[in-house]
Biopython code that builds the backbone (N, CA, C, O; Angstrom):
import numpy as np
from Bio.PDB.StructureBuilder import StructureBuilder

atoms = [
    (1, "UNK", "N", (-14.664, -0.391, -32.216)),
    (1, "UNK", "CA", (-13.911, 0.781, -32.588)),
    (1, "UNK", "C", (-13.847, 1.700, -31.379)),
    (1, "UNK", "O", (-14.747, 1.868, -30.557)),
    (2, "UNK", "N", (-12.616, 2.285, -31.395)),
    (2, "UNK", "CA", (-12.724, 3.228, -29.814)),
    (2, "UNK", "C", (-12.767, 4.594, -30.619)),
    (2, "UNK", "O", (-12.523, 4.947, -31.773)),
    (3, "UNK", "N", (-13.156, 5.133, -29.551)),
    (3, "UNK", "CA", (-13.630, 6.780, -30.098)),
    (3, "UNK", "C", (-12.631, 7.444, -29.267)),
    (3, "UNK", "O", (-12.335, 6.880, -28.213)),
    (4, "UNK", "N", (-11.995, 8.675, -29.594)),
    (4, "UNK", "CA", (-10.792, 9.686, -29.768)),
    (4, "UNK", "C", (-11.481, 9.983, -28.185)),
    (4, "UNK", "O", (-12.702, 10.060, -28.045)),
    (5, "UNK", "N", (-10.346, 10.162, -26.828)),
    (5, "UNK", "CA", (-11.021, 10.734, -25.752)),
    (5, "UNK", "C", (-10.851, 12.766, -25.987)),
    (5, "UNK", "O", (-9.956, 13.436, -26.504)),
    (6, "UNK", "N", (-11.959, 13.099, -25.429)),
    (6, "UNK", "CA", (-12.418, 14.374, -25.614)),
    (6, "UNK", "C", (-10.765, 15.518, -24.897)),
    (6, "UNK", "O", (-9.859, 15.276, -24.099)),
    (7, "UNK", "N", (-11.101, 16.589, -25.651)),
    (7, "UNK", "CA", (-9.637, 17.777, -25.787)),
    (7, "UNK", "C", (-9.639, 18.065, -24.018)),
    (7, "UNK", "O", (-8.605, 18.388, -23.432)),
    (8, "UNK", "N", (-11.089, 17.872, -23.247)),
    (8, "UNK", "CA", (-10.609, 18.369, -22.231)),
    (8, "UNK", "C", (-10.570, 17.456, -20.867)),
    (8, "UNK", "O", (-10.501, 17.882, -19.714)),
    (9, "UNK", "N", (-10.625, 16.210, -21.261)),
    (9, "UNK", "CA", (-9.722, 15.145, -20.596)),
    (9, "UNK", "C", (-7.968, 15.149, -20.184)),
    (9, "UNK", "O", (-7.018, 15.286, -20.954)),
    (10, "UNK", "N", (-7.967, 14.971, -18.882)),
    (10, "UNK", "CA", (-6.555, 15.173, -18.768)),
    (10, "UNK", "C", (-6.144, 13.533, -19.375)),
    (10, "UNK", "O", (-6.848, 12.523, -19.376)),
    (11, "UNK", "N", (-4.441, 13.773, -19.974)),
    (11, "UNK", "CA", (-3.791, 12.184, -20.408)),
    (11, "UNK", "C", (-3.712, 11.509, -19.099)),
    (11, "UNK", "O", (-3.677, 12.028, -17.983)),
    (12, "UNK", "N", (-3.691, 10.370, -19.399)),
    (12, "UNK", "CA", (-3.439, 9.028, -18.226)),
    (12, "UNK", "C", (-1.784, 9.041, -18.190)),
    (12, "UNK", "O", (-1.011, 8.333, -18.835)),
    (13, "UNK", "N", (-1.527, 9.961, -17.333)),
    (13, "UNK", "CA", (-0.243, 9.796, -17.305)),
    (13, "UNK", "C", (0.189, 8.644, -15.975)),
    (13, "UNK", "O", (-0.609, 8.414, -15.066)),
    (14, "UNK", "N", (1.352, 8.095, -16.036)),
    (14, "UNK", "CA", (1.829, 7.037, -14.772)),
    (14, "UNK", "C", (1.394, 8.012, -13.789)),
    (14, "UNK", "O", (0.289, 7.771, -13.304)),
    (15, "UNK", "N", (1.984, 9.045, -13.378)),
    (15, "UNK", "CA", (2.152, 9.929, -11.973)),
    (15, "UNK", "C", (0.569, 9.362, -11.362)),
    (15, "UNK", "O", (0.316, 8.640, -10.398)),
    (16, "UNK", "N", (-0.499, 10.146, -12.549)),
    (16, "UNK", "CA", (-1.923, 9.975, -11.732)),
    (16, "UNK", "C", (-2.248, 8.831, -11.737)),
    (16, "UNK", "O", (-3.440, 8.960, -11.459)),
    (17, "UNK", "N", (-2.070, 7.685, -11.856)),
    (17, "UNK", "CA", (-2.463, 6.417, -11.602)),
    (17, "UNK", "C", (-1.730, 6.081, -10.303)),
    (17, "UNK", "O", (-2.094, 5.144, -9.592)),
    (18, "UNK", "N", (-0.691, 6.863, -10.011)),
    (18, "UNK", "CA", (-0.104, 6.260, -8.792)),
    (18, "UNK", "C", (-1.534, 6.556, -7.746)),
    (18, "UNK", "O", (-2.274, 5.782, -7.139)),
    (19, "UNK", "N", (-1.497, 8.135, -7.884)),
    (19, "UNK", "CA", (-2.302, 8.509, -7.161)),
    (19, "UNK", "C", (-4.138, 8.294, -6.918)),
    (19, "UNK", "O", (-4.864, 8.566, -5.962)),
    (20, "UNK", "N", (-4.337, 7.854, -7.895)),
    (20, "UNK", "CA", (-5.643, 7.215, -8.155)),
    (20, "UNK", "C", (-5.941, 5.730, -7.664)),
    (20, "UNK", "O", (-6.981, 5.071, -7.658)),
    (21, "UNK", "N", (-4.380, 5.394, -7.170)),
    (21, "UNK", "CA", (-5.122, 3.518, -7.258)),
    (21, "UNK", "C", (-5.806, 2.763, -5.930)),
    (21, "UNK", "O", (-6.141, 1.605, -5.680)),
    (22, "UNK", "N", (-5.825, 3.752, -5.376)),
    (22, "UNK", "CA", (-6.688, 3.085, -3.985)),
    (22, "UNK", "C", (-5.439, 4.101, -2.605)),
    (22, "UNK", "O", (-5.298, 4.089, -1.382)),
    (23, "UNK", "N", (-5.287, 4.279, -2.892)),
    (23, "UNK", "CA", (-4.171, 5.118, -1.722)),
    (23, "UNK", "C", (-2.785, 5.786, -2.203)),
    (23, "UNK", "O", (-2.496, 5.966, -3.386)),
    (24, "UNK", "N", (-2.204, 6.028, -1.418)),
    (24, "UNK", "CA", (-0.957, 6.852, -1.404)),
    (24, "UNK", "C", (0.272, 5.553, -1.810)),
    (24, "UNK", "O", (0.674, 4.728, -0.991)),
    (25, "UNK", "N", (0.665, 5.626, -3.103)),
    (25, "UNK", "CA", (1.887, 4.063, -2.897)),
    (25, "UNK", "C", (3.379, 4.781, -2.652)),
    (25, "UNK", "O", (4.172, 4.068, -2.038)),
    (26, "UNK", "N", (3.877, 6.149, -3.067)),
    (26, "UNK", "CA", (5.087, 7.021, -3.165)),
    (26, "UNK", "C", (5.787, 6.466, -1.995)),
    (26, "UNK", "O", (6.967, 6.175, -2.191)),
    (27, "UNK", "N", (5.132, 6.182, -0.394)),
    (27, "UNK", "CA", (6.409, 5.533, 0.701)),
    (27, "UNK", "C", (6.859, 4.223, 0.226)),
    (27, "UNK", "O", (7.979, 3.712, 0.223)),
    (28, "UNK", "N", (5.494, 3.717, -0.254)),
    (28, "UNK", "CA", (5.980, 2.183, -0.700)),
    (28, "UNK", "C", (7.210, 1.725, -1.999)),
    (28, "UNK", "O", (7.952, 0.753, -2.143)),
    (29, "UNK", "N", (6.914, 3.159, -2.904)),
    (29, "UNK", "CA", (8.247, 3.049, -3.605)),
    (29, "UNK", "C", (9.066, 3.740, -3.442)),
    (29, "UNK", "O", (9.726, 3.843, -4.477)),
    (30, "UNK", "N", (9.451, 4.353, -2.628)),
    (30, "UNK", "CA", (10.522, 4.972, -1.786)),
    (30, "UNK", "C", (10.928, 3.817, -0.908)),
    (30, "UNK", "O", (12.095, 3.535, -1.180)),
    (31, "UNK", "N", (10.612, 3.303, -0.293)),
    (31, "UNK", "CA", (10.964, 1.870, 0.332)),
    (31, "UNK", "C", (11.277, 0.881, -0.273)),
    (31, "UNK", "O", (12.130, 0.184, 0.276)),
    (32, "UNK", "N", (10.765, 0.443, -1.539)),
    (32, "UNK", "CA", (11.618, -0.301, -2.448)),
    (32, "UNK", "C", (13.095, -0.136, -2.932)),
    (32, "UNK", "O", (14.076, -0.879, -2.959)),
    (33, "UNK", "N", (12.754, 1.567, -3.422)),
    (33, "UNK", "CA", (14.318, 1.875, -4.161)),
    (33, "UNK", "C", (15.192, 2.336, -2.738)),
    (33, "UNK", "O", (16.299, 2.876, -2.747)),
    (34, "UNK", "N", (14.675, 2.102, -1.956)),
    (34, "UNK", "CA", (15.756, 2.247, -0.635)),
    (34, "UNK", "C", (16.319, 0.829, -0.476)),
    (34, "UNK", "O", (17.543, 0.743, -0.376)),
    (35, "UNK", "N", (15.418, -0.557, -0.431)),
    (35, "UNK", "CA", (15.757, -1.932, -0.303)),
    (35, "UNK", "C", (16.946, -2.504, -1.364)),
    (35, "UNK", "O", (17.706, -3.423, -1.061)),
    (36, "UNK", "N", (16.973, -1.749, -2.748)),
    (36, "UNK", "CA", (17.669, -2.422, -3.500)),
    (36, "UNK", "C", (18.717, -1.295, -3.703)),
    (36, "UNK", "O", (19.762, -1.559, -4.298)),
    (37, "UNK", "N", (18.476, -0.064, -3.236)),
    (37, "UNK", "CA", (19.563, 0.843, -3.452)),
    (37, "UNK", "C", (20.578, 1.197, -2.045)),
    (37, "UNK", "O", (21.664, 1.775, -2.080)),
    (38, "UNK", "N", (20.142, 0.869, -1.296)),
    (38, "UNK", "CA", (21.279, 0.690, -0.189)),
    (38, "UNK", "C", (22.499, -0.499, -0.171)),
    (38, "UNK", "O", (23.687, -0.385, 0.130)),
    (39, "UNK", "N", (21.841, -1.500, -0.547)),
    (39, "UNK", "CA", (23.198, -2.842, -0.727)),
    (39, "UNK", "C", (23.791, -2.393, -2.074)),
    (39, "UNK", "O", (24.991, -2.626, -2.220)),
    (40, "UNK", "N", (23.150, -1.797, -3.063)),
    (40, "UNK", "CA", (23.852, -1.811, -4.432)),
    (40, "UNK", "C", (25.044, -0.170, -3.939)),
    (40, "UNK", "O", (26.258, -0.025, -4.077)),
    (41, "UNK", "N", (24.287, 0.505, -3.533)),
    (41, "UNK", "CA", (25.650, 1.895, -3.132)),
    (41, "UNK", "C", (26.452, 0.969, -1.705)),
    (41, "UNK", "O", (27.606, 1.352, -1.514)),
    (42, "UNK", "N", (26.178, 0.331, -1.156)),
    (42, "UNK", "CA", (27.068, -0.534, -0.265)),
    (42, "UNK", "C", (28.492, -1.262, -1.593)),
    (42, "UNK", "O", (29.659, -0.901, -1.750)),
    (43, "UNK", "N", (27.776, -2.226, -2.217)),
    (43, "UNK", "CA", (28.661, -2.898, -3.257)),
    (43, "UNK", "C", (29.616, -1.950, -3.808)),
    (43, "UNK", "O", (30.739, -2.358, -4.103)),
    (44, "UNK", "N", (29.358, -0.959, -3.948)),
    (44, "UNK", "CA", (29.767, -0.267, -5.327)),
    (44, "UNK", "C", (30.613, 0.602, -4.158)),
    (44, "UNK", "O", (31.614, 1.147, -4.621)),
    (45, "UNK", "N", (30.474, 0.736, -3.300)),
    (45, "UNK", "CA", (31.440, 1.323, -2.257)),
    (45, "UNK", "C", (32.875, 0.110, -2.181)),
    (45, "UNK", "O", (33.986, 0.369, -2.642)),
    (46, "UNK", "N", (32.604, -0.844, -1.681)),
    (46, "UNK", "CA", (33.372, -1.763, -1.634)),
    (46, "UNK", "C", (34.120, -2.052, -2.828)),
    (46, "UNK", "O", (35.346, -1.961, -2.774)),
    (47, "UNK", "N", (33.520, -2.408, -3.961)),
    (47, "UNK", "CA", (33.975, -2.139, -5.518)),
    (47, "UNK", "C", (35.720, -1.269, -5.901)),
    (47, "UNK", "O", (36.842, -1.502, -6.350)),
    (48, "UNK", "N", (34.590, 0.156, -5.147)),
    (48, "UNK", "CA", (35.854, 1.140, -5.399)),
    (48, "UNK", "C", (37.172, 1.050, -4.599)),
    (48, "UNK", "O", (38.283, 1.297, -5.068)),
    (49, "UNK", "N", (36.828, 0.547, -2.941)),
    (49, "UNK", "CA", (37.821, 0.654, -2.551)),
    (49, "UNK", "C", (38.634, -0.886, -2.827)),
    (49, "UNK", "O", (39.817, -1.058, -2.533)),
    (50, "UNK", "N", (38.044, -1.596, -3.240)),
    (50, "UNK", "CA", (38.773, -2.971, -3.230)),
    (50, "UNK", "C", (39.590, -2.846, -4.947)),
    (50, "UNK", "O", (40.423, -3.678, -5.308)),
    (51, "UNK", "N", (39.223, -1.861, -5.682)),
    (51, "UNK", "CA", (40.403, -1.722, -6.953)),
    (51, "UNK", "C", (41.122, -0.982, -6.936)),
    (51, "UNK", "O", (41.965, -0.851, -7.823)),
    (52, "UNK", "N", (40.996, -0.006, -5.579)),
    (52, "UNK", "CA", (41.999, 0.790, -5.468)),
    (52, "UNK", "C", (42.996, 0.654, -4.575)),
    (52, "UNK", "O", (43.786, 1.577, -4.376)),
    (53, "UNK", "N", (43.057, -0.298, -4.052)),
    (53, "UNK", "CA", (43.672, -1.214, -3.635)),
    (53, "UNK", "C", (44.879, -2.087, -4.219)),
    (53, "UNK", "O", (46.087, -2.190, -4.008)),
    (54, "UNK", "N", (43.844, -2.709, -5.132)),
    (54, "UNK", "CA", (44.296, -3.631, -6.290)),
    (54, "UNK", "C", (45.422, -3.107, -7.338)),
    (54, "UNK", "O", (46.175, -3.865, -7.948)),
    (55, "UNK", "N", (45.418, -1.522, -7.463)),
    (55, "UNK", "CA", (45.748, -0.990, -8.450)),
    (55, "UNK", "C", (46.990, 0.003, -7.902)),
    (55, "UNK", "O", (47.899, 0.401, -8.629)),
    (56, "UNK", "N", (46.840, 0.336, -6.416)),
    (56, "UNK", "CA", (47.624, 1.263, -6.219)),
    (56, "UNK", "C", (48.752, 0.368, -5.017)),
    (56, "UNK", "O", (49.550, 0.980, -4.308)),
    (57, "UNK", "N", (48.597, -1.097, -4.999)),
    (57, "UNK", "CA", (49.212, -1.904, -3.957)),
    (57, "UNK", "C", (49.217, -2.162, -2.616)),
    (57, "UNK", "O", (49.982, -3.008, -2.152)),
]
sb = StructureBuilder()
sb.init_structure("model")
sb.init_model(0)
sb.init_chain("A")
sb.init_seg("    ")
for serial, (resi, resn, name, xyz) in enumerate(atoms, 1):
    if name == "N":
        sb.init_residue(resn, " ", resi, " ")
    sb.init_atom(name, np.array(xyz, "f"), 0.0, 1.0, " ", f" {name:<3s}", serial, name[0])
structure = sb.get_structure()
């Protein structure tokens, strides 16, 4: 049976686990959503101009 954690425990929120897990990870996921978000705003650039294209002749 688990017992209720005490009123003046802070919650386990995500944020502090980032910060708790052995170091600093925030560049490392800033560097991720840079890896998959630069080709996807690349695509989606190309996207737009290749239907407007398509659409305006």
């Amino acid at each position: 049976m688990t017992t209720p954690s005490s009123p003046s425990s802070p919650p386990d929120l995500p944020h502090s686990r980032l910060r708790s897990s052995g170091g600093n990870r925030i560049p490392l996921i800033a560097f991720a959503w840079l890896w998959v978000g630069a080709p996807l705003c690349y695509g989606l650039y190309e996207l737009v101009l290749k239907a407007k294209q398509l659409f305006t002749g």
